[in-house]
C-alpha positions as CSV (number, residue, x, y, z in Angstrom):
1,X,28.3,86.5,-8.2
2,X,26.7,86.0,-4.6
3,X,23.0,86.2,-3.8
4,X,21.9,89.8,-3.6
5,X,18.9,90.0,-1.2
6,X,15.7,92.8,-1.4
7,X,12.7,93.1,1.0
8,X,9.1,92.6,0.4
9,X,7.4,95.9,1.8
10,X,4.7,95.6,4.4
11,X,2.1,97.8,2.9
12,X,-1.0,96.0,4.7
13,X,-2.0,93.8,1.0
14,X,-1.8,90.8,3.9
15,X,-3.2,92.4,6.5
16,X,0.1,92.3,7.9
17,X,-0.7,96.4,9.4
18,X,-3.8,95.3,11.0
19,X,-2.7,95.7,14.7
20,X,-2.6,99.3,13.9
21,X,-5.4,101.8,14.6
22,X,-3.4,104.7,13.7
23,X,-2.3,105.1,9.8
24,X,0.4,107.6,10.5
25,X,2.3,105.0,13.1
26,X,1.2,102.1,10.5
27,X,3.0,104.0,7.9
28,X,6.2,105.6,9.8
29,X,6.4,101.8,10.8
30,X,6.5,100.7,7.1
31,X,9.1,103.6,7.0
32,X,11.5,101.9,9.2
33,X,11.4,98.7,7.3
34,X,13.0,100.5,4.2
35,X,15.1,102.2,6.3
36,X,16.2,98.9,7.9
37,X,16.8,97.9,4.3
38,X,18.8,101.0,3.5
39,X,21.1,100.8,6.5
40,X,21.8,96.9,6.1
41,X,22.6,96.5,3.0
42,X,20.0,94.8,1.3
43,X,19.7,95.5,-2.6
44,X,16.2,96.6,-3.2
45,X,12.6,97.2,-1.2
46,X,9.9,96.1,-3.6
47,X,6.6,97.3,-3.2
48,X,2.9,95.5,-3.7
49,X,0.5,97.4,-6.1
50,X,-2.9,96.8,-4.7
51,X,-6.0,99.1,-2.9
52,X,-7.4,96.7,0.1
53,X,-6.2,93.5,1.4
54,X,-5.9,90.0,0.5
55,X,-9.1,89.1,2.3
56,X,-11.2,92.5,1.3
57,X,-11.1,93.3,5.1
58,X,-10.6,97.1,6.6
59,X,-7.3,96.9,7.0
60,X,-5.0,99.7,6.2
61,X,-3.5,99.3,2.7
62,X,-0.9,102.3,1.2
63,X,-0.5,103.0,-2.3
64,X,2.1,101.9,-3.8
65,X,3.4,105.0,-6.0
66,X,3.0,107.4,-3.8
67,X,4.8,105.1,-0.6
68,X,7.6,105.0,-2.7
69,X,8.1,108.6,-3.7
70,X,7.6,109.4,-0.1
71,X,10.5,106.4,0.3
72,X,12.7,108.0,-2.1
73,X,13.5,110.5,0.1
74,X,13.4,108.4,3.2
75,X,16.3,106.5,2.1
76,X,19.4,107.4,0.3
77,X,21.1,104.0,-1.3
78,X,18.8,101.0,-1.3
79,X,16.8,100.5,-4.9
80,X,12.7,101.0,-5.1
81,X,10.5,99.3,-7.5
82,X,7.1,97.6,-7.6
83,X,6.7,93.6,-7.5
84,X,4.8,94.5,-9.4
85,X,2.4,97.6,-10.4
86,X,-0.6,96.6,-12.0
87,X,-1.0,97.5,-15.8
88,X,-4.7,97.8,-15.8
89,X,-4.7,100.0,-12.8
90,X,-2.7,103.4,-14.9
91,X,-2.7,104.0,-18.3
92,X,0.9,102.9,-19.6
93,X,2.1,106.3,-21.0
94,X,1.4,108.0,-17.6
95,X,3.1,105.0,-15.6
96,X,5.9,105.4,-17.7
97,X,5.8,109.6,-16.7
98,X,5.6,108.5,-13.2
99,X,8.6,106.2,-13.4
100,X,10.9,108.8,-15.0
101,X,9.5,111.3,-12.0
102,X,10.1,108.4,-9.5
103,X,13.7,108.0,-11.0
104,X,14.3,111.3,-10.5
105,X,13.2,111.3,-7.0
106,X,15.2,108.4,-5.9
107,X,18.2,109.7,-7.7
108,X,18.1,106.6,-10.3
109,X,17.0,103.8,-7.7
110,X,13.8,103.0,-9.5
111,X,13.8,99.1,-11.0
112,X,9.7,99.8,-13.2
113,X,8.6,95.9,-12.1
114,X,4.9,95.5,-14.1
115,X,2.5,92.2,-14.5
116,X,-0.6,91.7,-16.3
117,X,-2.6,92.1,-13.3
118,X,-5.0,89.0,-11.8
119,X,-6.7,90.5,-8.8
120,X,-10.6,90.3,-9.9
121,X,-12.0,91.3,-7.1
122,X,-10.0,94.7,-6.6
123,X,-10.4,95.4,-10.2
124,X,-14.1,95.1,-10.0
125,X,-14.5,97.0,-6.4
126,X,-12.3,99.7,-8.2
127,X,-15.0,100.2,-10.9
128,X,-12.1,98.8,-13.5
129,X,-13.3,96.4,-16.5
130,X,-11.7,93.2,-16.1
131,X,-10.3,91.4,-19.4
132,X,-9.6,88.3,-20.4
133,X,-6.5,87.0,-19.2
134,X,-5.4,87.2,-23.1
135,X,-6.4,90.5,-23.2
136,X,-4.5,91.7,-20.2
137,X,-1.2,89.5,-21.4
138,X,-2.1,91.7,-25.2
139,X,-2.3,94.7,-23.2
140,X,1.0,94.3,-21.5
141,X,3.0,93.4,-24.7
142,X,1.4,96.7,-25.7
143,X,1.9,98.7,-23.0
144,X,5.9,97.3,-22.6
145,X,6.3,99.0,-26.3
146,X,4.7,102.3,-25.1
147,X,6.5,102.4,-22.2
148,X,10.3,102.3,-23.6
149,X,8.6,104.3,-26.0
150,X,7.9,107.0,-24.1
151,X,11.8,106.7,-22.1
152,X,13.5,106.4,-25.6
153,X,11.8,108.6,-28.1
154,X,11.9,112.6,-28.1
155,X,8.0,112.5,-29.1
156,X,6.6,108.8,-28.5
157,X,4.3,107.7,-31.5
158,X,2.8,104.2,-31.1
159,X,-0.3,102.6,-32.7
160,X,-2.0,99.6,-31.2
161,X,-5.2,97.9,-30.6
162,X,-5.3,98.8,-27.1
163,X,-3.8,101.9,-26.7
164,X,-2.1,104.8,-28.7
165,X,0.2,107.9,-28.2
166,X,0.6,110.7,-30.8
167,X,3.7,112.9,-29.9
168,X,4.1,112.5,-26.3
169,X,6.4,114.4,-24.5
170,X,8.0,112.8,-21.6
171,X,10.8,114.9,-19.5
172,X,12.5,114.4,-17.9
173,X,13.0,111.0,-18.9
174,X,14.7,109.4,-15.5
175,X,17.8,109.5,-14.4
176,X,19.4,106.0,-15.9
177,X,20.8,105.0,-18.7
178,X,19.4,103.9,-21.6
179,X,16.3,103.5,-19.8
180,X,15.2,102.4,-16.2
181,X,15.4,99.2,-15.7
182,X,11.9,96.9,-16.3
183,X,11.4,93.7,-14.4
184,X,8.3,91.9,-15.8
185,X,6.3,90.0,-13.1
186,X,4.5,85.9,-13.9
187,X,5.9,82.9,-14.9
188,X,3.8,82.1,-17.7
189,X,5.6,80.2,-19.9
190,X,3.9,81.0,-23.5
191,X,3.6,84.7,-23.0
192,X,5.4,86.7,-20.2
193,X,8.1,84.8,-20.3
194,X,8.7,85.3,-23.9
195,X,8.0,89.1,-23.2
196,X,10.6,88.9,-20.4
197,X,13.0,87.9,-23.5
198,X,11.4,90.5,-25.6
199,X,11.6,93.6,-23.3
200,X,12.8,92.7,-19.9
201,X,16.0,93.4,-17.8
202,X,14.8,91.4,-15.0
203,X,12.4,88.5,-14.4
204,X,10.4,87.3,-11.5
205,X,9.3,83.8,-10.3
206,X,7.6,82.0,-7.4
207,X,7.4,78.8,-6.4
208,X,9.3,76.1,-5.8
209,X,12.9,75.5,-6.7
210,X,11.9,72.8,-9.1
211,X,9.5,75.4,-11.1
212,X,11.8,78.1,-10.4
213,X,14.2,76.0,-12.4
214,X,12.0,75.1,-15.3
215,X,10.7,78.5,-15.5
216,X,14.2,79.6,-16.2
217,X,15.0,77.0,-18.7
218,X,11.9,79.1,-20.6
219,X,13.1,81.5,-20.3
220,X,16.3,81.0,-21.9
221,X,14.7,79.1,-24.6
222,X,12.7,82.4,-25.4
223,X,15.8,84.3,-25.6
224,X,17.5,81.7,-28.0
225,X,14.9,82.3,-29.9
226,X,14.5,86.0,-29.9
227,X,18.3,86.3,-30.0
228,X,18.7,87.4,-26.7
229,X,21.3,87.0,-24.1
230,X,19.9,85.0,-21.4
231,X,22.5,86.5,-19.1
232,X,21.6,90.1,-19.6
233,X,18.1,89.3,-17.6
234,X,18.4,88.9,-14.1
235,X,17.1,86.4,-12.7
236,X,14.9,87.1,-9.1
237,X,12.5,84.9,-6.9
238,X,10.4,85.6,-4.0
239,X,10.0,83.4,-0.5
240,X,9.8,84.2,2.5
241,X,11.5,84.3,5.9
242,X,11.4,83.2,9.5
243,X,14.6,82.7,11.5
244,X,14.9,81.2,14.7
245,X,17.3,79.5,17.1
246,X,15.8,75.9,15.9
247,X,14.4,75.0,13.1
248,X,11.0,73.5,15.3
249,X,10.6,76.7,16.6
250,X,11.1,78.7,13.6
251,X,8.2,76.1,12.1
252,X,6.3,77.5,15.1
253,X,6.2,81.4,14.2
254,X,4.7,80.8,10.7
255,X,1.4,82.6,10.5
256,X,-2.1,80.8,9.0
257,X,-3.2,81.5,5.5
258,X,0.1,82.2,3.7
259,X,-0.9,79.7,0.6
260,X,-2.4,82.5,-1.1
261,X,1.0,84.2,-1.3
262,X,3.0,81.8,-1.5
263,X,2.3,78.9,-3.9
264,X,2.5,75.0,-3.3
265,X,4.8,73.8,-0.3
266,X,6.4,77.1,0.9
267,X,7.9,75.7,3.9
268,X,10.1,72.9,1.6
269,X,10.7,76.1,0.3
270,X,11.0,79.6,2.4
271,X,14.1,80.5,4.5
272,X,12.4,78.7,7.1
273,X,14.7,77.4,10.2
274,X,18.0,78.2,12.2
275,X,20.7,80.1,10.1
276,X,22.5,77.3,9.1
277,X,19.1,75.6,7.6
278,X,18.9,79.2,6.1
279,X,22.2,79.0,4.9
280,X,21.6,75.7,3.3
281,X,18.4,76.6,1.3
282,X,20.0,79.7,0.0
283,X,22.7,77.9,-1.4
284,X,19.9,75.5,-3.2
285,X,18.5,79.3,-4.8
286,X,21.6,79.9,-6.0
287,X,22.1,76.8,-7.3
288,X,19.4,77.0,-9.8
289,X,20.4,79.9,-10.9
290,X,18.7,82.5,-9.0
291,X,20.7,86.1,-8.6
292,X,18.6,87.8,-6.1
293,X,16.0,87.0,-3.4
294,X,13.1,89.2,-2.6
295,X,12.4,88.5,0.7
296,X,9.2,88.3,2.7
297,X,9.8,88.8,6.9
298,X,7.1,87.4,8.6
299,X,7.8,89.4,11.9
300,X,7.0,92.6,9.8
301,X,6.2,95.4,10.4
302,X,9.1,94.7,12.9
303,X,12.5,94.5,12.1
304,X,14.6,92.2,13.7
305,X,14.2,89.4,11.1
306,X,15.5,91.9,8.4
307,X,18.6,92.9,10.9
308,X,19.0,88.9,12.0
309,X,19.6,87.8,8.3
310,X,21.6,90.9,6.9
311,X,24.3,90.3,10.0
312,X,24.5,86.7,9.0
313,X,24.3,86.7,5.0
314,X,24.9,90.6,4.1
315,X,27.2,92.2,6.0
């Protein structure tokens, strides 16, 4: 099966929609990317759950749920989800009401991505309490039960340390079947990628194609041991993107300060170069086992990265 290829949505989490004064231009701007998306043939647009920027700067940042139910009407065949929404931030039973709403909405497009959540600083600028990192991993093995729960059961009953729901209603459930689809965000090895095994129909990884790799070899390993079919959970990673005629001057157009995004040597890494270097690197992702590519465009919030690559690997 080829490479399937999604887009990283440029909400303003890296400050990406700082040039713009006005947030209704900012935001019919963000528009265009997932139309781009839609029109091109790219799988899914994948939206960033977080409140202010990387940096904590004034930047305009959109929320994420409510960008992509205005989205879901916007487009009319690429897929939505979050990469991914931020388990702390909504109490699981009403994320997983919001999904099924969202699935409706989109006419079944929704992939429900979740993580544990690690940003510290927007926790605390939100007024949440922020947890131990074993606590948030315990939360989110919890919070995976309620929400198939609550997509699966007529009146969803569950009893746990963190949370509990007595009867909950939840219709209409979504539009897919058995359930809409849950990617689980993280690479950690002991415990999200043994929930992946547990409860996930997709899995997410950064980094390099040598983690990438080992990550997946986890993974499996989990799912051996949890009797699970390693090739029911597909398999996605994120880079990023900057085509140009040469490879130098594509190495030229890469921003500052993407090492916070983009772990260890992203440019070894990233779909960095001329199309045929491009061409190369996606054949190493694919290589490894990768099924789909969820793409950063660092000429966002313009589009003519996103139209560059889909004419040369798409359609």
């Amino acid at each position: 099966m080829a490479l399937a290829y999604d887009v990283l949505l440029a909400q303003g989490f890296a400050g990406e929609l700082g040039r713009f004064q006005n947030p209704v231009e900012a935001y019919e701007a963000l528009t265009r990317q997932a139309q781009v998306a839609d029109e091109y043939g790219y799988a899914t647009v994948w939206a960033a759950d977080h409140f202010v920027t990387a940096f904590q700067s004034q930047h305009m940042v959109f929320e994420s749920w409510t960008t992509l139910a205005a989205l879901a009407r916007d487009t009319k065949r690429v897929r939505l989800g979050h990469l991914v929404t931020g388990n702390g931030y909504r109490n699981p039973a009403l994320q997983a009401k919001m999904a099924s709403t969202l699935d409706v909405l989109s006419h079944g497009r929704l992939n429900f991505g979740i993580g544990a959540g690690w940003n510290e600083a927007e926790y605390r600028a939100y007024g949440y309490e922020v947890p131990s990192t074993s606590e948030r991993l315990g939360q989110l093995r919890e919070a995976l039960q309620v929400i198939r729960a609550m997509w699966t059961q007529e009146e969803a009953t569950f009893e746990g340390k963190y949370y509990q729901i007595r009867g909950a209603i939840n219709q209409p459930k979504g539009v897919q079947q058995p359930h809409i689809p849950i990617m689980i965000g993280g690479g950690g090895e002991k415990v999200t990628l043994k929930l992946v095994a547990q409860y996930g129909d997709f899995c997410n990884i950064g980094g390099d194609l040598a983690t990438i790799e080992r990550k997946f070899s986890v993974l499996k390993q989990h799912c051996e041991a949890v009797g699970r079919d390693y090739n029911s959970i597909r398999r996605t990673a994120q880079t990023l993107c900057v085509i140009a005629d040469t490879d130098e001057q594509a190495q030229a157009l890469i921003p500052p300060g993407l090492e916070f995004a983009f772990p260890g040597d992203f440019r070894s890494y990233g779909l960095i170069g001329s199309i045929e270097t491009i061409r190369q690197r996606l054949a190493a992702y694919e290589a490894i086992g990768v099924q789909e590519l969820a793409i950063a465009f660092l000429d966002i919030p313009q589009v003519e990265m996103m139209q560059r690559f889909a004419r040369a690997f798409i359609q």
